[in-house]
ROTI-152336 format. One line per 3 residues: for each residue z, x, y of C-alpha. Coordinates in pm, whole numbers, plus 50000, padded with zeros to 5 digits. Layout:
% residues N
Z/X/Y | ...
//
This chain:
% residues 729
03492/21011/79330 | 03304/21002/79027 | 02975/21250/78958
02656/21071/78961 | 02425/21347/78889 | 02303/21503/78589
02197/21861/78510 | 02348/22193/78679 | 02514/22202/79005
02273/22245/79282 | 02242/22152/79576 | 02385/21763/79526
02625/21868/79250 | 02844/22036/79514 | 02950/21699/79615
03051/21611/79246 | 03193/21919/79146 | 03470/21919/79412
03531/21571/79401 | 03609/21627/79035 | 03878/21882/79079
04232/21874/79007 | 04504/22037/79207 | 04663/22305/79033
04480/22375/78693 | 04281/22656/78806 | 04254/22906/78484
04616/23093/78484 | 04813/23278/78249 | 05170/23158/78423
05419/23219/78145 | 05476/23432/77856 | 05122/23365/77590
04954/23136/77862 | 05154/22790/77775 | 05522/22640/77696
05430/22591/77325 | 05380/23020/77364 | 04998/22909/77168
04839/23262/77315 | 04523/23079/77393 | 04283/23052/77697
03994/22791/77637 | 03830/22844/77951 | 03622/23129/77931
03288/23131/77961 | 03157/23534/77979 | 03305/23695/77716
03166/23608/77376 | 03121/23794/77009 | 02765/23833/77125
02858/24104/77450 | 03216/24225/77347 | 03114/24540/77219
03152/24894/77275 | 02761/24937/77428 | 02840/24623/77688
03286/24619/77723 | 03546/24861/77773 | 03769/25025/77972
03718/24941/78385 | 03969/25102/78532 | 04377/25173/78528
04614/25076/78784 | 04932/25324/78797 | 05292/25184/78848
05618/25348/78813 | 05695/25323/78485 | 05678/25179/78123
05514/24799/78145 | 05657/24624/77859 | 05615/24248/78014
05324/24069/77959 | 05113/24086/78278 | 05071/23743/78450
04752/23610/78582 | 04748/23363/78899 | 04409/23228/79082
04279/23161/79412 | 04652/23316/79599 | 04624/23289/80000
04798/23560/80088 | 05068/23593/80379 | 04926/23885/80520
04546/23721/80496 | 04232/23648/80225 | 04295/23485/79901
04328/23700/79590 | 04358/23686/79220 | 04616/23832/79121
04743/24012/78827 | 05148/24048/78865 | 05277/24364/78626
05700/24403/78596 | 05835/24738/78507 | 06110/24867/78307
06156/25071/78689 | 06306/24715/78858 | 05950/24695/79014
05693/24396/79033 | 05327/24437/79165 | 05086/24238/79299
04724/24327/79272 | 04390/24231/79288 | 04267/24119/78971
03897/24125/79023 | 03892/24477/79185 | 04012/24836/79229
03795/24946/79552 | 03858/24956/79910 | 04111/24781/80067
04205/24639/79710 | 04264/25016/79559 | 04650/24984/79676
04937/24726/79562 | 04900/24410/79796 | 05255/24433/79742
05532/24592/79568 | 05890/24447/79505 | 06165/24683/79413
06504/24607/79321 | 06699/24935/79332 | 06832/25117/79594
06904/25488/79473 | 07042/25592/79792 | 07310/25312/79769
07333/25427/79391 | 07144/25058/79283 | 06903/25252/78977
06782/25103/78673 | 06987/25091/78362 | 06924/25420/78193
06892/25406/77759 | 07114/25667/77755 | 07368/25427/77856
07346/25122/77605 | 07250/25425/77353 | 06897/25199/77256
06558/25218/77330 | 06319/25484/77482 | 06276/25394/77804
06525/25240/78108 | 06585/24848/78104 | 06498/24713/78426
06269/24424/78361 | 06160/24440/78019 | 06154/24034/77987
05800/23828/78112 | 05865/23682/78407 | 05741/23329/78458
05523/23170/78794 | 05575/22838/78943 | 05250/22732/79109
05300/22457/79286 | 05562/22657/79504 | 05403/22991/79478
05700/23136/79299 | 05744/23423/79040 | 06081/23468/78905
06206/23777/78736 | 06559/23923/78568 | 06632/24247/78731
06941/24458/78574 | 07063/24756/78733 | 07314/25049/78742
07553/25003/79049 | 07751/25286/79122 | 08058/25158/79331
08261/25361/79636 | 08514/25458/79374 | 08245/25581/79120
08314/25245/78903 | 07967/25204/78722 | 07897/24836/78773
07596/24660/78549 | 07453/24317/78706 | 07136/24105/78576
07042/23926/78905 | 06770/23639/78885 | 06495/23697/79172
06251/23474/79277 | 06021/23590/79461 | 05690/23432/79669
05380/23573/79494 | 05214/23528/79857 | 05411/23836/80013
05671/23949/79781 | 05946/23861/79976 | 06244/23652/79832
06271/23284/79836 | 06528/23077/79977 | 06891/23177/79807
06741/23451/79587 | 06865/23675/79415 | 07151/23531/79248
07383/23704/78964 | 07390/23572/78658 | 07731/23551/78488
07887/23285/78261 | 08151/23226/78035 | 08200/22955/77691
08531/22828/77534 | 08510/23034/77175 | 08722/23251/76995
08430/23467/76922 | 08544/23745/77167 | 08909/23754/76981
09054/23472/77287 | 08953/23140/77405 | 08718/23243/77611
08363/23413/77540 | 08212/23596/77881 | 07863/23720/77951
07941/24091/77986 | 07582/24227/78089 | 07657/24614/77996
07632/24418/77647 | 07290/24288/77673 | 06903/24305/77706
06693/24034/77878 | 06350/24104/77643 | 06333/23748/77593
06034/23606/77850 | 06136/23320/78115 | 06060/22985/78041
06029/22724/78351 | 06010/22340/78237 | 06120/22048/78437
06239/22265/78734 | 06482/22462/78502 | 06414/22842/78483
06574/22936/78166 | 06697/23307/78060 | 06764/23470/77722
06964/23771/77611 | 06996/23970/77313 | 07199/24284/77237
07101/24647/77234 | 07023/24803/76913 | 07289/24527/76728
07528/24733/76813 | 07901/24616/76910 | 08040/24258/77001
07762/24052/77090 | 07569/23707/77109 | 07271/23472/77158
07246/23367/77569 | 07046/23138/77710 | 07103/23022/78069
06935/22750/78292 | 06892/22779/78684 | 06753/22550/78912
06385/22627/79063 | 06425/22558/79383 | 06830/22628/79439
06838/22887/79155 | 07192/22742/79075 | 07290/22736/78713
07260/22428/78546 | 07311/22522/78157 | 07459/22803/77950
07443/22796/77548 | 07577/23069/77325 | 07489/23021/76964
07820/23214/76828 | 08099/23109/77018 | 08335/23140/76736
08152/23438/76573 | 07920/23719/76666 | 07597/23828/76651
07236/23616/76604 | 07095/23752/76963 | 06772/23593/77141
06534/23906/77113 | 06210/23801/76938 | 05999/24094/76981
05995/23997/77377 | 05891/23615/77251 | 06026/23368/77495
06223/23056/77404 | 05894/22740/77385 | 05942/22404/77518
05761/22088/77442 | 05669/21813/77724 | 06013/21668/77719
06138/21951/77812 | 06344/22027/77473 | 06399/22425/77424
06331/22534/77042 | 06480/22927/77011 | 06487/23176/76743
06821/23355/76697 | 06820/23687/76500 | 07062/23806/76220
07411/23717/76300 | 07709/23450/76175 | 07661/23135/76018
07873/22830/76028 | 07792/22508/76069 | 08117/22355/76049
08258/22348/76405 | 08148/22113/76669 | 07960/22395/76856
07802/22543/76535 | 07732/22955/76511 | 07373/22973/76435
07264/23323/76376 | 06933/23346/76148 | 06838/22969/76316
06516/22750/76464 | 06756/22555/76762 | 06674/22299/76930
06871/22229/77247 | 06833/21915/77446 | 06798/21967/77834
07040/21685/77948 | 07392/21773/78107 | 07337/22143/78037
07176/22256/77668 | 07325/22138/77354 | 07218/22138/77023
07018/21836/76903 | 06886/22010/76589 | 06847/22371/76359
06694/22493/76092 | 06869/22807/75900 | 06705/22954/75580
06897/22896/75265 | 06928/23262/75234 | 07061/23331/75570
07332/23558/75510 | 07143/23781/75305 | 06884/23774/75580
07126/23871/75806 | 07281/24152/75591 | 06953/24306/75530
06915/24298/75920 | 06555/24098/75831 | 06602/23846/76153
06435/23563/76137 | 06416/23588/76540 | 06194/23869/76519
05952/23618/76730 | 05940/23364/76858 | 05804/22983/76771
05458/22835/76808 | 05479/22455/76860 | 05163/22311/76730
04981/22034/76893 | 05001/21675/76754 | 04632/21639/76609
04709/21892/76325 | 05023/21732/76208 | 05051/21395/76009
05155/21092/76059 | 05498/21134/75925 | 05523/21468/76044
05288/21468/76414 | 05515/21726/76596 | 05533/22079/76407
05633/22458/76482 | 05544/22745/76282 | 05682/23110/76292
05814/23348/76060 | 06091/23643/76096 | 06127/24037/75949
06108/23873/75604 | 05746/23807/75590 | 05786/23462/75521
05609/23142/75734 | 05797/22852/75807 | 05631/22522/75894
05918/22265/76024 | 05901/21927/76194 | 06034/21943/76542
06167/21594/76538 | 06360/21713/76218 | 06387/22056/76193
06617/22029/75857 | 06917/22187/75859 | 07044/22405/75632
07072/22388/75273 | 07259/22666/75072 | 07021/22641/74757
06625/22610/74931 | 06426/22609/75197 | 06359/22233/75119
06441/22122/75452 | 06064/22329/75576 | 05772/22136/75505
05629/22442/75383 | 05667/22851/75361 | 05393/23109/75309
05484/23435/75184 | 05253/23720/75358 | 05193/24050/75228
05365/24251/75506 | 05667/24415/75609 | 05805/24135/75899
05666/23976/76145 | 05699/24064/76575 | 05603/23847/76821
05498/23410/76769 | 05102/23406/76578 | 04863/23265/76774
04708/22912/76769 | 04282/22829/76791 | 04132/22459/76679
04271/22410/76397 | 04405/22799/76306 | 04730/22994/76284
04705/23352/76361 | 04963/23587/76213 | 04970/23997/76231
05229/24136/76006 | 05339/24516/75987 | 05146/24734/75721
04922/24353/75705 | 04612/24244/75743 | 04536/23991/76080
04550/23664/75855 | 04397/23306/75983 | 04520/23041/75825
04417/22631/75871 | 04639/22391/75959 | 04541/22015/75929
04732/21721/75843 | 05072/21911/75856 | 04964/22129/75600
04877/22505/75625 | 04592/22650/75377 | 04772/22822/75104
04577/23116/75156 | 04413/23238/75443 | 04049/23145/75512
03989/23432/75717 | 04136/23801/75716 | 04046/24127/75937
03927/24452/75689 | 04223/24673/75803 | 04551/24684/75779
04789/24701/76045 | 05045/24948/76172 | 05393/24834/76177
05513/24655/76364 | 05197/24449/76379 | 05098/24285/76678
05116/23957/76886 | 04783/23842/76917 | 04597/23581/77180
04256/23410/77184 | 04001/23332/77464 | 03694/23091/77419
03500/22852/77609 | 03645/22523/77499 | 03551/22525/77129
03306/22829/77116 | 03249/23206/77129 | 03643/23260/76994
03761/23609/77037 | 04089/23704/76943 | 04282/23995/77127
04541/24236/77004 | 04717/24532/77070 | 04844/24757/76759
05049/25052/76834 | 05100/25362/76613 | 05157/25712/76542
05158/25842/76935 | 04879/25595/77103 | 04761/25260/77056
04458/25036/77009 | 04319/24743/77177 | 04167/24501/76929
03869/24222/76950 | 03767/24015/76652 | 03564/23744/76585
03838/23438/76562 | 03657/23246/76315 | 03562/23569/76066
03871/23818/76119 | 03609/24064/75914 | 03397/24094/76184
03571/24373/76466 | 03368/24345/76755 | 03587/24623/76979
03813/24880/76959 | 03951/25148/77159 | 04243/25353/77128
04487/25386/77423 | 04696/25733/77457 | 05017/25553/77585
05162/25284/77392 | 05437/24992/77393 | 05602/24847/77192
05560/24482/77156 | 05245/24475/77428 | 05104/24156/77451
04771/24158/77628 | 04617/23910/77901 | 04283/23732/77893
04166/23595/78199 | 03847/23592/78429 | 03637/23805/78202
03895/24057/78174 | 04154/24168/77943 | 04523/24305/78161
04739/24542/77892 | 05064/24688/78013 | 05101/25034/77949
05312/25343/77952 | 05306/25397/78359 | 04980/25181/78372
04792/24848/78426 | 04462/24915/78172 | 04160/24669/78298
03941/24592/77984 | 03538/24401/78102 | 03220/24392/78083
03056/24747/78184 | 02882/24747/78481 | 02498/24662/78457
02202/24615/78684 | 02269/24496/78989 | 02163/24174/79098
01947/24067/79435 | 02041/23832/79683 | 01734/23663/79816
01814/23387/80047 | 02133/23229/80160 | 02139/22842/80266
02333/22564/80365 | 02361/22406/80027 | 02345/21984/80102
02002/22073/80293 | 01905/22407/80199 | 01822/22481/80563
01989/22738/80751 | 02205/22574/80960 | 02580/22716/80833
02903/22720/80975 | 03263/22815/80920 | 03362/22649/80559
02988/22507/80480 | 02866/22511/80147 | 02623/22747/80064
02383/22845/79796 | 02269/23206/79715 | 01985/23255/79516
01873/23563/79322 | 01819/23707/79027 | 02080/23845/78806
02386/23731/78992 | 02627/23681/78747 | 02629/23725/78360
02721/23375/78265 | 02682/23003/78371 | 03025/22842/78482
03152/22603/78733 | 03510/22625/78882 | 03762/22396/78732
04018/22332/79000 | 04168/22365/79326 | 04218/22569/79560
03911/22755/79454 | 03892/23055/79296 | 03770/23388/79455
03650/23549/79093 | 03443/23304/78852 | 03295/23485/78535
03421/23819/78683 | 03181/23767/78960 | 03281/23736/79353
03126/23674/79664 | 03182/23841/79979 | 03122/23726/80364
03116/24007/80608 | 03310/24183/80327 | 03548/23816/80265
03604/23720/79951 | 03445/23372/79956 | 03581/23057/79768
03368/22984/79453 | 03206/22648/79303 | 02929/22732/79073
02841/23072/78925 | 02452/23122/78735 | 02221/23408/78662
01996/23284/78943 | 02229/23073/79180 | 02614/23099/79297
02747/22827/79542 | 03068/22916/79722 | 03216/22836/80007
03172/23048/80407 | 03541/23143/80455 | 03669/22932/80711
03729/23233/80972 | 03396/23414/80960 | 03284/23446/81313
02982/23320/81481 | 02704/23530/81426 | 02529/23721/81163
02688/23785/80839 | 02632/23957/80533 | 02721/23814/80154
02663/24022/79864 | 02757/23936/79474 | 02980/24157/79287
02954/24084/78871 | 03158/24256/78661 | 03178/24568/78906
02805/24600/78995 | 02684/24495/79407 | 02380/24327/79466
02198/24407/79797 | 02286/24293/80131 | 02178/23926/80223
02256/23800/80564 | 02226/23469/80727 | 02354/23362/81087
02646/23166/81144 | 02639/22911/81409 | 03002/22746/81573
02946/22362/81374 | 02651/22271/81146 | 02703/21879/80961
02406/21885/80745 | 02408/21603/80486 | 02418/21645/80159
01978/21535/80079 | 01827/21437/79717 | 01520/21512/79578
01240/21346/79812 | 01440/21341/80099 | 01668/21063/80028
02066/21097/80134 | 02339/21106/79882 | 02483/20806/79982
02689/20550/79823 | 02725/20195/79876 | 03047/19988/79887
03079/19995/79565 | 03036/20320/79470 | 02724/20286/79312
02434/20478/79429 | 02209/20386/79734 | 01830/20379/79615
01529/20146/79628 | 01631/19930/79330 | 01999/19989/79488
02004/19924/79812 | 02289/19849/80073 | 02308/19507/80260
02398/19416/80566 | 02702/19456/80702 | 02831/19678/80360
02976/20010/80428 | 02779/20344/80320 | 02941/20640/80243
02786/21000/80300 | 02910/21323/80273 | 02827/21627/80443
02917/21994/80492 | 02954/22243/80771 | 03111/22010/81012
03386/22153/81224 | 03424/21859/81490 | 03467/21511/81455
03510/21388/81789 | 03228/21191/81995 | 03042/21068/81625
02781/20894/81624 | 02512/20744/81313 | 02189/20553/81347
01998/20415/81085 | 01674/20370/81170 | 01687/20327/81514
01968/20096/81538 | 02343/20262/81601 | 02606/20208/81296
02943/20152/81358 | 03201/20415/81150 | 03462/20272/80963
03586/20699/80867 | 03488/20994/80991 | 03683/21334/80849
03716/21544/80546 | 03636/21381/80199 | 03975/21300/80012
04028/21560/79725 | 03738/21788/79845 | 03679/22146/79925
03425/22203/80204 | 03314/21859/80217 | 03344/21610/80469
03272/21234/80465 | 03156/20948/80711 | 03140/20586/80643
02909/20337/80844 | 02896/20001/80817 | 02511/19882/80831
02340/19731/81097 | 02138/19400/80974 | 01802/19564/80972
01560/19381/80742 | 01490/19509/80420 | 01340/19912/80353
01384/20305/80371 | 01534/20389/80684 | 01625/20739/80795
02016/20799/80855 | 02131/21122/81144 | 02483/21190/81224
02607/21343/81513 | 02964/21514/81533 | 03063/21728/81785
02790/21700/82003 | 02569/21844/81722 | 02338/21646/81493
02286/21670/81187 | 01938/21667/80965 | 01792/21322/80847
01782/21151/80524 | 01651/20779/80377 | 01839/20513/80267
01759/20207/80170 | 01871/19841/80280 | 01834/19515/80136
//
């Protein structure tokens, strides 16, 4: 159904905003840096702009404890029905503890104060603990899930690499990576999760024929990447020290059994998957592009050892390599321990590449240096130049950790003891120079930013920079880097952090803490009146479409984007006799959402909650079924004729053609009945509109009435509904 009406949403536009929404792209942040290509960017946000992201109007909302060091990048998932009840945001943190929470994303208070869940993976009793550093002698924290898990929407599924300590009967420590996957409605595992992950190559690399995964050996910083029903894992070593080498393993979605394994030195050592946490990206047909770090290089067996390497592995029969490109100075990269996986790649999208060169990734390693390849060719190795890049940049800094970040027609890289450079890429080509560059310099080991804006507009890019004992959270204007708009330094710190921007809000993981960045609470709002919103009567039942007006509701104008419907647009929610209510439009002076479909018969309240302030208490009565169709201005239905045009005086119906109308608040269909004029019309359907949220539909064929207005009821249920013209030939 297309939209016929112009203008903001009101009453009418309910009826073309739902039509208009697609399943499943609801604003998420799903995988590592919001996307496959790992661009860091979230175009759909409309509150927070250079204009209010300051330190008068944004900071610091709240912290959410958890049980120890968060060094995953939280993940964001909308409009969540629950198992236990309500539909939730959620923000999902993983711990270096073998934990993973669930919890509300729009709010700390009440009922929402707690965890709506907690998965834990160790036993301690049963001596199941997380890995302690003390044991792989690296890092300064345990190693429990350090890697970003990755969600699955479309089966509500969040899966996660767990590694643990298991103390046998016999006192044998045991280590074990297990892949969970988990439902993000309840916590609970899915069918046939967990499952151990284990796996062996033919390579002489290990000093036999055989190479085996031997997880003592290993870290899983790497974030999950999910393409084409393939959930794909990475390993790198601890702290480079003793016989390791570059992992990456494939498990099915749904069974979770493993369907690919590819080590890049089979016949050597070294050249782990680390990347500063960065994730292995994917384009649409599903190839995987990986960064090793320093290791072995030999390209002449059949299996190639790749250390220092772009890779690109092809999905089919397993992975296997398709394509690579290795710096010409690889092994003095690699003896200098200045990895070129020190992040990750950003695969650019095809309008700034050229037309011999459409498909491009960019990164650059612990050398400083930007590479620019073609994905289609990534070029190889040759032992005098880098000739087989399209281009390198030099930048001033000390290495680079974690992929840059990618905004209309911009690069974004942050280099230790560097400045946050922008630099243009158009026509396969990036600016020699940057165009834009922030005033300070950055810590090492620089930062991984992202960027939020509303489509095209109000670009803010978000960073977190660690040093001496604390932290800082970063905003800056993405098109001038000189201009800081926030700052604010954090106590706790880790390393690597790379924060989340959804809703209005801004999710860092942090030492033993979820910190909530947003808009400051401000006045309050007032609800003034509460209607059905296709007749702006108030007749409303369970699941009707209402409209609140007020003043001050919400701090920016939005509509929702997708199904099912989110519960938080513009950090601003709605609540039913305390429900949070399913949202359509959001406005300083109007909010349509949707009466949750179990709110009782009887009065109810609704307040509006923006950006943590509560307007007053509205009520309005509920009544069992209410089918009030959806009326234009001067009293005429939204109707449509047979041919989905609109019904009007210079558009009428004829004869015998079949109307369609739409309604809301109906919660029977049996015993209909229609009459147009005064003369019955026969139905043709009679239930919910296809593709629609809190809309229903009923098409009449019409009686042969001679030409003029006529006024159109419906009755469902034994109730009618209110009247509205349309117009026959």
């Amino acid at each position: 159904m297309r939209c016929f009406l112009p203008g903001p949403p009101v009453c009418l536009a309910f009826a073309c905003l739902v039509f208009a929404l697609p399943a499943f792209a609801q604003v998420n942040v799903l995988t590592y840096r919001n996307d496959n290509a790992r661009t860091g960017q979230n175009p759909n946000e409309p509150l927070l702009t250079p204009a209010n992201v300051n330190s008068s109007q944004f900071g610091l909302r709240y912290l959410r404890p958890v049980d120890s060091m968060v060094r995953a990048q939280p993940l964001y998932m909308a409009a969540v029905p629950m198992a236990s009840g309500g539909t939730h945001d959620l923000i999902l943190v993983a711990t270096v503890h073998d934990s993973i929470y669930a919890f509300d994303a729009d709010d700390n208070a009440g009922a929402d104060a707690a965890p709506l869940w907690q998965a834990s993976f160790i036993n301690e009793a049963q001596g199941v603990i997380p890995v302690p550093r003390q044991d792989v002698n690296c890092g300064n924290t345990e190693l429990g899930i350090p890697g970003t898990p990755v969600i699955d929407p479309s089966t509500y599924t969040i899966y996660s690499v767990a590694y643990t300590r298991e103390t046998a009967a016999d006192g044998t420590l045991n280590y074990v990576y297990r892949l969970h996957a988990l439902d993000v409605r309840s916590g609970l595992e899915m069918p046939a999760s967990p499952v151990e992950i284990q796996a062996s190559v033919p390579g002489t690399g290990d000093g036999g024929t055989t190479v085996d995964f031997i997880p003592k050996r290993y870290k899983q910083l790497p974030a999950l990447l999910l393409v084409n029903n393939v959930v794909y894992v990475s390993f790198g070593s601890h702290c480079d020290q003793g016989l390791y080498h570059g992992w990456i393993m494939g498990y099915r979605a749904d069974t979770l059994e493993q369907v690919a394994v590819y080590n890049n030195t089979p016949n050597a050592s070294g050249a782990s998957f680390w990347g500063a946490g960065a994730g292995p990206a994917a384009d649409a047909a599903g190839n995987v592009f990986a960064v090793s770090a320093n290791g072995e290089f030999d390209q002449s067996n059949s299996t190639p050892d790749l250390g220092d390497s772009v890779v690109k592995l092809l999905p089919a029969n397993g992975l296997s390599v398709a394509d690579y490109f290795t710096p010409y100075n690889q092994q003095d990269l690699a003896s200098a321990d200045l990895d070129l996986g020190s992040s990750g790649a950003l695969l650019l999208p095809p309008a700034v590449g050229s037309a011999n060169h459409p498909n491009l990734l960019v990164l650059a390693g612990k050398e400083g240096l930007v590479y620019l390849l073609d994905r289609d060719a990534l070029g190889g190795y040759d032992a005098v130049s880098n000739a087989g890049a399209l281009q390198t940049l030099p930048l001033d800094g000390q290495g680079v950790f974690g992929p840059p970040a990618y905004f209309s027609g911009k690069v974004y890289f942050s280099a230790a003891f560097d400045q946050l450079k922008a630099f243009q890429i158009a026509n396969g080509q990036l600016s020699p120079s940057p165009v834009s560059a922030s005033s300070e310099t950055f810590a090492n080991p620089g930062s991984s930013p992202i960027v939020s804006s509303n489509g095209g507009s109000n670009a803010i890019l978000w960073t977190f920079e660690i040093g001496d004992g604390g932290g800082r959270l970063h905003a800056f204007d993405a098109l001038d880097l000189s201009n800081e708009l926030f700052s604010a330094e954090i106590g706790g710190y880790v390393e690597f952090a790379v924060p989340t921007e959804a809703d209005g809000k801004v999710f860092l993981g942090l030492y033993e803490y979820l910190g909530v960045y947003g808009m400051l609470p401000a006045n309050p709002g007032t609800v003034n009146a509460a209607v059905n919103a296709a007749s702006y009567n108030t007749s409303i039942a369970p699941g009707s479409l209402i409209s609140i007006f007020g003043s001050n509701l919400a701090r920016a104008t939005t509509s929702a984007v997708a199904i099912p419907l989110p519960v938080s647009l513009a950090d601003t929610s709605v609540f039913v006799n305390g429900v949070r209510a399913p949202l359509l439009y959001m406005s300083s002076g109007q909010v349509n959402a949707q009466v949750p479909m179990d709110t009782p018969v009887g009065p109810a309240s609704v307040t509006v909650v923006s950006s943590g302030a509560s307007t007053n208490v509205g009520t309005f009565e509920v009544v069992a079924s209410a089918p009030q169709i959806f009326i234009a201005p001067a009293g005429r239905l939204f109707a449509l004729n047979q041919d989905n045009s609109i019904n009007s005086p210079s558009n009428p119906a004829a004869p015998g053609s079949v109307l369609q109308i739409f309604l809301t608040g109906a919660t029977s269909f049996t015993n209909p009945s229609a009459t147009i004029g005064t003369a019955s019309a026969q139905f043709t359907y009679v239930g919910p509109a296809p593709g629609s949220i809190g809309v229903q539909q009923v098409n009449v064929r019409v009686p042969n009435l001679p030409p003029g207005d006529y006024p159109l009821q419906i009755t469902l249920g034994g109730v009618a509904s209110n009247t509205g013209l349309v117009s026959v030939d």
